[in-house]
C-alpha positions as CSV (number, residue, x, y, z in Angstrom):
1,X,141.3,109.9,114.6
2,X,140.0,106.9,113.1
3,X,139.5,103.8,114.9
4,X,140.9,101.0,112.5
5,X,141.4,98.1,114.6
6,X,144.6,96.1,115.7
7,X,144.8,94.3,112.2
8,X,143.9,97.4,110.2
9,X,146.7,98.9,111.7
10,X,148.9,96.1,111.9
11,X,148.7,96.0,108.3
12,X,149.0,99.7,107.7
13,X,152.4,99.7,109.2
14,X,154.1,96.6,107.1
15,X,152.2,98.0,104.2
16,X,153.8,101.8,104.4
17,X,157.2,100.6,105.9
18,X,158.3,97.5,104.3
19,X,156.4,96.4,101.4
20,X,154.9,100.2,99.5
21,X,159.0,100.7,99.2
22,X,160.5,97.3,98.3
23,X,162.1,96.5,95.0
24,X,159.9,93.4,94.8
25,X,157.0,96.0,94.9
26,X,158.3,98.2,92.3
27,X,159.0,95.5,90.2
28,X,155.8,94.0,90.0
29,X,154.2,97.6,89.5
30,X,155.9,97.7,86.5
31,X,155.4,94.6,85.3
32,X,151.8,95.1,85.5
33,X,151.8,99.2,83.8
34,X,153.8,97.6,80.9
35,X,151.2,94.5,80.1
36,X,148.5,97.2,81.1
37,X,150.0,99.7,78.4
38,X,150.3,97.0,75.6
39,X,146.7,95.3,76.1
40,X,145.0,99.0,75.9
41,X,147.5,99.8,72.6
42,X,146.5,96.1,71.2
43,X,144.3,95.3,68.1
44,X,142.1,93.3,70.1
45,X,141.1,96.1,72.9
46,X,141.0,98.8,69.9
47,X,138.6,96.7,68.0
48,X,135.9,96.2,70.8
49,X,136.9,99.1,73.5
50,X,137.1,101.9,70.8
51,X,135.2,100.5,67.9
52,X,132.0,98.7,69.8
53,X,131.6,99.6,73.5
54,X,132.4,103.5,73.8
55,X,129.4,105.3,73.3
56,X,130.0,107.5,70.5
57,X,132.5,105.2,68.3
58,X,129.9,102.3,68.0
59,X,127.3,104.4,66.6
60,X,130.6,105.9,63.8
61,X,131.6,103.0,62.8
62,X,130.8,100.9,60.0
63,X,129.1,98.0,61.8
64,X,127.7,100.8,64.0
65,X,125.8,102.5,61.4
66,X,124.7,98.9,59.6
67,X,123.0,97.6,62.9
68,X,122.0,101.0,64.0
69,X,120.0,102.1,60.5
70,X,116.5,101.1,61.8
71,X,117.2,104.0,65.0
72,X,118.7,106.7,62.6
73,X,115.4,105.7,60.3
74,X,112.8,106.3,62.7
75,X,114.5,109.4,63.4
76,X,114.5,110.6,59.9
77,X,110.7,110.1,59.6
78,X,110.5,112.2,62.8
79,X,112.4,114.8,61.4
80,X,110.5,115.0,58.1
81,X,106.8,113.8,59.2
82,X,107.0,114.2,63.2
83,X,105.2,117.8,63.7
84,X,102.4,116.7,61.0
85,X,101.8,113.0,62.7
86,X,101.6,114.9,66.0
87,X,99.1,117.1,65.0
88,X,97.1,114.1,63.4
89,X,97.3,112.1,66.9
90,X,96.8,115.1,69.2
91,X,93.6,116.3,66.9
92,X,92.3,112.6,66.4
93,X,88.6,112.2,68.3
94,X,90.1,108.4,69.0
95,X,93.0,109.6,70.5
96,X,91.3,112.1,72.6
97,X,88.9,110.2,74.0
98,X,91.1,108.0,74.9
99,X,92.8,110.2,76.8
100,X,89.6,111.3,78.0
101,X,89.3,107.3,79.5
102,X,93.0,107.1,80.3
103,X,92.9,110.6,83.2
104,X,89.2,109.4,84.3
105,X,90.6,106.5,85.4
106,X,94.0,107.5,87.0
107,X,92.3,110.0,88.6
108,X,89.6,107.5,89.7
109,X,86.9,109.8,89.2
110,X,83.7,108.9,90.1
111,X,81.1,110.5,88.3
112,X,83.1,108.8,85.2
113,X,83.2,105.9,87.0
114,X,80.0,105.9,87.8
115,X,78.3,107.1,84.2
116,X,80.5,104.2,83.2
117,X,79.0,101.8,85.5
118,X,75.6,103.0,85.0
119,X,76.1,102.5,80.7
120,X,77.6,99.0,80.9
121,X,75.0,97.8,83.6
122,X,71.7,99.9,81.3
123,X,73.5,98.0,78.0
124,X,74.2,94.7,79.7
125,X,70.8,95.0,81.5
126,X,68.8,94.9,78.2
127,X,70.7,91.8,76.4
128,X,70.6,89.9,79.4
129,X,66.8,90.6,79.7
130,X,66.0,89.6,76.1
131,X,68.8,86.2,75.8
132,X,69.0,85.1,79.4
133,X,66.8,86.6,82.0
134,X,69.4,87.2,85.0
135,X,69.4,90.6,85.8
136,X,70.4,90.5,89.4
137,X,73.7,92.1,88.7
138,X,73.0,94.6,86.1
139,X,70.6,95.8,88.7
140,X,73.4,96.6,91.4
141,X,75.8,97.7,88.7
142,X,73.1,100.3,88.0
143,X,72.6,101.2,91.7
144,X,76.4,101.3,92.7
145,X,76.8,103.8,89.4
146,X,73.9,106.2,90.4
147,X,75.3,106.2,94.3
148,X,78.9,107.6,92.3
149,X,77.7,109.7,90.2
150,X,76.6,111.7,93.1
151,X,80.2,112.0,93.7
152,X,82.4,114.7,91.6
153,X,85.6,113.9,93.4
154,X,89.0,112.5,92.2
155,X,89.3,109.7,95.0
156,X,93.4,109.6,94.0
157,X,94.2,113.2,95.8
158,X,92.6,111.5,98.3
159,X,95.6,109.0,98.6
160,X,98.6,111.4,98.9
161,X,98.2,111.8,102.3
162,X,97.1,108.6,103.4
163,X,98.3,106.1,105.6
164,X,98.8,103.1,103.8
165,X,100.9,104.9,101.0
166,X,103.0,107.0,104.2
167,X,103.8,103.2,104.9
168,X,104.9,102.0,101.8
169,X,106.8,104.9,101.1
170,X,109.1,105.0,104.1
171,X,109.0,101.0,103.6
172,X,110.2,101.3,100.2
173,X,112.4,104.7,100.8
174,X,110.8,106.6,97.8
175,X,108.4,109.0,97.3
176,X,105.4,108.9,94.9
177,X,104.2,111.0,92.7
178,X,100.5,111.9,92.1
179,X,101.4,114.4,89.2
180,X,100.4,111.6,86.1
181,X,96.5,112.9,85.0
182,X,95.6,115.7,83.7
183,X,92.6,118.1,85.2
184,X,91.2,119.4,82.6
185,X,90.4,115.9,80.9
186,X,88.1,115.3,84.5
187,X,85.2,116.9,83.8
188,X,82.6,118.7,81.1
189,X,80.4,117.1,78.5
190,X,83.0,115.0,77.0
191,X,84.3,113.4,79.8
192,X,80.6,112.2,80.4
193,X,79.8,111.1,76.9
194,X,83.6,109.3,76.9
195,X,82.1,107.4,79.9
196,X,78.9,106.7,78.2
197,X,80.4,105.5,75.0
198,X,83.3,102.7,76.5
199,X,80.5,102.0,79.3
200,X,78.1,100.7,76.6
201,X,80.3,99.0,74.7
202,X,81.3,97.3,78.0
203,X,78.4,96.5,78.6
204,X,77.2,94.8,75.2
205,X,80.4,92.7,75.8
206,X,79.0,91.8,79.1
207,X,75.5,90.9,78.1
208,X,76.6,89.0,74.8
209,X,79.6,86.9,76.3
210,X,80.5,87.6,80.2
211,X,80.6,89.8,82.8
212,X,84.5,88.8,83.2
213,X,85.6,89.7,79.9
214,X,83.6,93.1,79.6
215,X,86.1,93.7,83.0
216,X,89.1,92.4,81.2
217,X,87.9,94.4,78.3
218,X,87.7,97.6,80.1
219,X,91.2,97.0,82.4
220,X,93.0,96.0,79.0
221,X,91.9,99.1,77.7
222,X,93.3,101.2,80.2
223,X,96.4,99.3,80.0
224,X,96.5,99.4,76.4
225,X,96.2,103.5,76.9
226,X,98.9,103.9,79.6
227,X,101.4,102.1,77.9
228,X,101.0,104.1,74.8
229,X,100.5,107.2,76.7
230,X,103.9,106.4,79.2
231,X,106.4,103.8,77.9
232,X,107.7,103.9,81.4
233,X,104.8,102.3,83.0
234,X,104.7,99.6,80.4
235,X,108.8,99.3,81.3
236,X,108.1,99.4,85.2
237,X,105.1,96.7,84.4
238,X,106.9,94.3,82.5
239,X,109.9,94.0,84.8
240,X,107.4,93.6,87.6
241,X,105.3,91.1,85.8
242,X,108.1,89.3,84.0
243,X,108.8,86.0,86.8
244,X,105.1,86.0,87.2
245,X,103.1,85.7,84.0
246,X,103.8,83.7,81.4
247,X,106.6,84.2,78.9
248,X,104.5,84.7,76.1
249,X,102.4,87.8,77.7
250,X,106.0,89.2,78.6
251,X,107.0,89.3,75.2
252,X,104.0,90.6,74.5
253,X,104.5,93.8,76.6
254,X,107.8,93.6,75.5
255,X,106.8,94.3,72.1
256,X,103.9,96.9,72.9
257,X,106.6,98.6,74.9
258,X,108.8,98.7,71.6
259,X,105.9,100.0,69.6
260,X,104.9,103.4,72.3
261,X,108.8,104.4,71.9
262,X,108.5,104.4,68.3
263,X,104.9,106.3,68.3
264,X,106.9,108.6,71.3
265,X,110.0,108.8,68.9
266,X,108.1,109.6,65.2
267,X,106.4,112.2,67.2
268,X,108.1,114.1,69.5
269,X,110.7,116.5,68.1
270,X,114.0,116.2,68.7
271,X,114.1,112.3,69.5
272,X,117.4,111.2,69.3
273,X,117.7,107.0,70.1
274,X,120.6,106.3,72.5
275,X,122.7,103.6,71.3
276,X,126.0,102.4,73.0
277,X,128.3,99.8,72.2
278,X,126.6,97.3,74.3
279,X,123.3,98.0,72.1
280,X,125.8,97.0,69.0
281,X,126.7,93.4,70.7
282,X,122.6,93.0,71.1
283,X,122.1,93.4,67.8
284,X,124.9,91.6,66.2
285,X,123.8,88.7,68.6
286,X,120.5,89.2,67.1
287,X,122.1,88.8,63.6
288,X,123.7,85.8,65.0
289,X,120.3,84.3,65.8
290,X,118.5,85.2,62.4
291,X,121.0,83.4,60.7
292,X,120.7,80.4,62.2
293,X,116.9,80.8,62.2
294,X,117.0,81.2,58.7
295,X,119.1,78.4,58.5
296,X,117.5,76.0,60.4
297,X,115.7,72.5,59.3
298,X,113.1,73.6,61.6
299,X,112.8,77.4,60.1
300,X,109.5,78.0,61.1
301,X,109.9,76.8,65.0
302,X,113.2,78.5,65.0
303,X,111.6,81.7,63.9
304,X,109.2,81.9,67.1
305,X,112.2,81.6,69.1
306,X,113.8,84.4,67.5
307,X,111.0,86.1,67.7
308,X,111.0,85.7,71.9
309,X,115.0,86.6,72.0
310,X,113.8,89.8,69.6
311,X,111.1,90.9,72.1
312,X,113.7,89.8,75.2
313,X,116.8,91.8,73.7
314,X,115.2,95.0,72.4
315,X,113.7,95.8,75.7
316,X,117.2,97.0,76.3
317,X,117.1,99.5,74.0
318,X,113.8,100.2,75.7
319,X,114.8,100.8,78.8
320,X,117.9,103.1,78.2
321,X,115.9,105.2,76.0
322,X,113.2,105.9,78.4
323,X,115.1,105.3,82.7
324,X,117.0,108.6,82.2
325,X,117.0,110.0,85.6
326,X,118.6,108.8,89.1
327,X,114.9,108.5,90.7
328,X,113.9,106.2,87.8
329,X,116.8,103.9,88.1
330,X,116.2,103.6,92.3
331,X,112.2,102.7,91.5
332,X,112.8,100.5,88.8
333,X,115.3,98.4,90.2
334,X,112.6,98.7,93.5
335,X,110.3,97.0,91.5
336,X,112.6,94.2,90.4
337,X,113.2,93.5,94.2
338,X,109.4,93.5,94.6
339,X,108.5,91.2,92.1
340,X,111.7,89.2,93.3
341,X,109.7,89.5,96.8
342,X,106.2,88.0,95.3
343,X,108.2,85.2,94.0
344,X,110.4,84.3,96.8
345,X,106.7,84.2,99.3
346,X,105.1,82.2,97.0
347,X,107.7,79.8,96.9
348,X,108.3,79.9,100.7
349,X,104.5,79.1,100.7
350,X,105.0,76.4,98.2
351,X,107.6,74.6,100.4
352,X,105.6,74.8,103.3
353,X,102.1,73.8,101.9
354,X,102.9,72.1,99.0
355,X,100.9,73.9,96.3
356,X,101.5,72.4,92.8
357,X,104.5,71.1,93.7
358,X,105.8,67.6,90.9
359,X,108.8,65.6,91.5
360,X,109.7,65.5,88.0
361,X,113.1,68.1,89.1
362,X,114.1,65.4,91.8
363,X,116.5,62.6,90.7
364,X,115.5,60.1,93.3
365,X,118.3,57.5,92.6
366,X,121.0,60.2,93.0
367,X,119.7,62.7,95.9
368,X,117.7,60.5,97.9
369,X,117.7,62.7,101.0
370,X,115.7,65.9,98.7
371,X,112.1,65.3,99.0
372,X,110.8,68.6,97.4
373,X,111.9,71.2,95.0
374,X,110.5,74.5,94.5
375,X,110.1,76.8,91.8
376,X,107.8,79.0,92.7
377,X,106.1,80.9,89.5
378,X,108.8,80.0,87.0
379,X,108.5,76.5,86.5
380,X,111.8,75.2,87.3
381,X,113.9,75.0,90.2
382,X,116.8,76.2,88.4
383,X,115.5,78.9,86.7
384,X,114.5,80.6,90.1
385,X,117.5,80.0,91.3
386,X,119.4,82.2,88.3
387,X,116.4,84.9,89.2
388,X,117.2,85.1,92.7
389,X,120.9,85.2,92.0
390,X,119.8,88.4,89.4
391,X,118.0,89.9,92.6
392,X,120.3,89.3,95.7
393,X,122.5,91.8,94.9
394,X,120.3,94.7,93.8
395,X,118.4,94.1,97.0
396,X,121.4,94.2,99.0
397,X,122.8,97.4,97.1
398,X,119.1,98.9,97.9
399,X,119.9,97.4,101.7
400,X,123.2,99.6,101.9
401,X,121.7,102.6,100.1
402,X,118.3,103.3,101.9
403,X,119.4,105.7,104.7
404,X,116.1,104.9,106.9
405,X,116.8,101.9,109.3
406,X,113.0,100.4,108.4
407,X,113.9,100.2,104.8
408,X,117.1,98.8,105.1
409,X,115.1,95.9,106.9
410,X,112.6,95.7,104.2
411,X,115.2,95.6,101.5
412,X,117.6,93.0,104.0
413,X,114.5,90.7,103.9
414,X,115.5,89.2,100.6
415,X,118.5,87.8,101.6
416,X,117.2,86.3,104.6
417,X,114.3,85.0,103.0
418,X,117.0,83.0,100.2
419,X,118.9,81.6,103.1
420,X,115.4,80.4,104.2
């Protein structure tokens, strides 16, 4: 038998004996069904319950189909074009070798990486000898590559089964998978010339502006690939990145995002856009917006704001077309608690060392007794504030749902740190 407690109990008892059965009881009961009944049958719950939020209604209906025509496009172009624009991207030599770049990479390969290393360093090595004369790291570039390309191995299986990701997996209380590059692109003439080909253009980069922009160059690149190649590693990126960078660069990957689920939807067959009738409030909202925008005295300021709530809002539509599953729920809203993490050190760091802290948030004549106020890496005081009020509770849900007693203390840190 279940041990409830003396109150538990206590209350049990009044609750089953005197009040389940009183006439005060029933009376409110059906006070309640009867306002109940009428506010489902009303106009007003029709309009937005059935007509906007259930799934399939909002798409049917008028205002449904208006807001929804750019999805049910796309979809038609699939339909009639999709097989012959997939064909054209999987039998482009672009495309290909980018893919060839894209595996190398996640695999961390390093006879690529090295053949890469040695191009960029050879290509690099030559313009620096002719405009500037230092060649001191060209020479280790070429060194270090040689030393890999000894190497045919895929350092990543190497990382299943070591300790530091054992750690953050039981930490976290997921499992990763290792499954994301294909074989056959790690190896054979191609994969060698691919390396050859972006190592030199690296390289001339290098030589001709910086060393730091030819590795920009190359990590954009790969960035640039993955997103378009996964949409879910630009989603799982941008959420992570989003309190961190600046807003700008977010609605960048916002928008990148938005254009590897079109490529994804014009050419895979089948692709069907989920819409829902909180979708149709986005994009009425958005409507909303472009009016006034259009409207506006200042039309042409007001349009690069629209332009951020555009790339802001459609990442919904982003992420419920692409999180389908139960495991990509539980590691995306585990990356919103990490980033939430990242932010919430920094700004314990902030408050202790005082980096970069201003007073301009402080009203000295009012709240004399507050000395410093931190923001962390968004800028304002209350802006954090609203973040960590979005990522309390999904760390706390995480907290309750882990089953492993270590993650449950990872996951509980959050909250502790806030009341920090």
């Amino acid at each position: 038998m279940k041990n409830n407690g003396y109150f538990l109990t206590f209350w049990g008892f009044l609750w089953n004996r005197f009040i389940k059965n009183s006439a005060v009881y029933r009376v409110l009961c059906a006070v309640y069904d009867f306002i109940s009944d009428k506010w489902k049958e009303s106009f007003i719950t029709g309009l937005f319950r059935k007509a906007f939020f259930a799934e399939e209604t909002a798409a049917k209906s008028i205002i449904g189909k208006i807001c929804f025509s750019p999805f049910r496009l796309i979809e038609w172009i699939q339909k009639k074009f999709g097989a012959k624009l997939n064909a054209q991207k999987d039998n482009s030599f672009l495309v290909r070798s980018c893919k060839y770049y894209l595996h190398n990479i996640l695999a961390l390969n390093l006879r690529f990486i090295g053949i890469f290393l040695v191009s960029a360093s050879l290509a690099s090595f030559v313009i620096s000898l002719v405009l500037h004369g230092g060649i001191k790291l060209e020479i280790i570039g070429i060194c270090l590559g040689v030393v890999l390309c000894l190497f045919k191995v895929n350092a990543t299986d190497f990382l299943k089964s070591s300790v530091i990701i054992k750690f953050v997996e039981k930490a976290l209380g997921t499992t990763f998978s290792f499954d994301f590059y294909y074989l056959t692109k790690c190896g054979g003439i191609k994969s060698i010339v691919c390396a050859a080909v972006f190592g030199v253009i690296t390289g001339i980069i290098s030589g001709l502006v910086s060393p730091v922009l030819a590795v920009a160059f190359a990590g954009g690149l790969w960035f640039l690939f993955m997103v378009l190649y996964k949409v879910e590693f630009g989603v799982f990126v941008t959420l992570f990145l989003a309190p961190i960078i600046p807003t700008m660069a977010v609605v960048a990957l916002s928008l990148l995002c938005l254009f590897s689920l079109i490529v994804r939807a014009v050419t895979t067959r089948k692709f069907e856009f989920k819409t829902d009738g909180l979708g149709l409030m986005i994009i009425l909202m958005l409507g909303i917006y472009l009016v006034s925008t259009v409207t506006s005295f200042a039309m042409f300021k007001s349009a690069q704001i629209w332009a951020v709530y555009f790339a802001f809002m459609v990442f919904y539509f982003i992420v419920i077309n692409t999180v389908k599953t139960k495991k990509q729920l539980m590691d995306i809203l585990t990356v919103f608690c990490l980033s939430g993490l990242l932010v919430c050190l920094y700004g314990i760091l902030q408050y202790i060392f005082g980096w970069n802290v201003t007073q301009a948030w402080i009203d000295e004549e009012m709240f004399e007794d507050i000395k410093m106020r931190i923001y962390s890496t968004l800028e304002n005081p209350n802006v954090l504030g609203e973040y960590i009020l979005l990522v309390l509770p999904v760390a706390i849900s995480l907290m309750w749902k882990k089953k492993d007693v270590f993650s449950k203390i990872v996951y509980g840190w959050l909250p502790f740190r806030v009341q920090f």
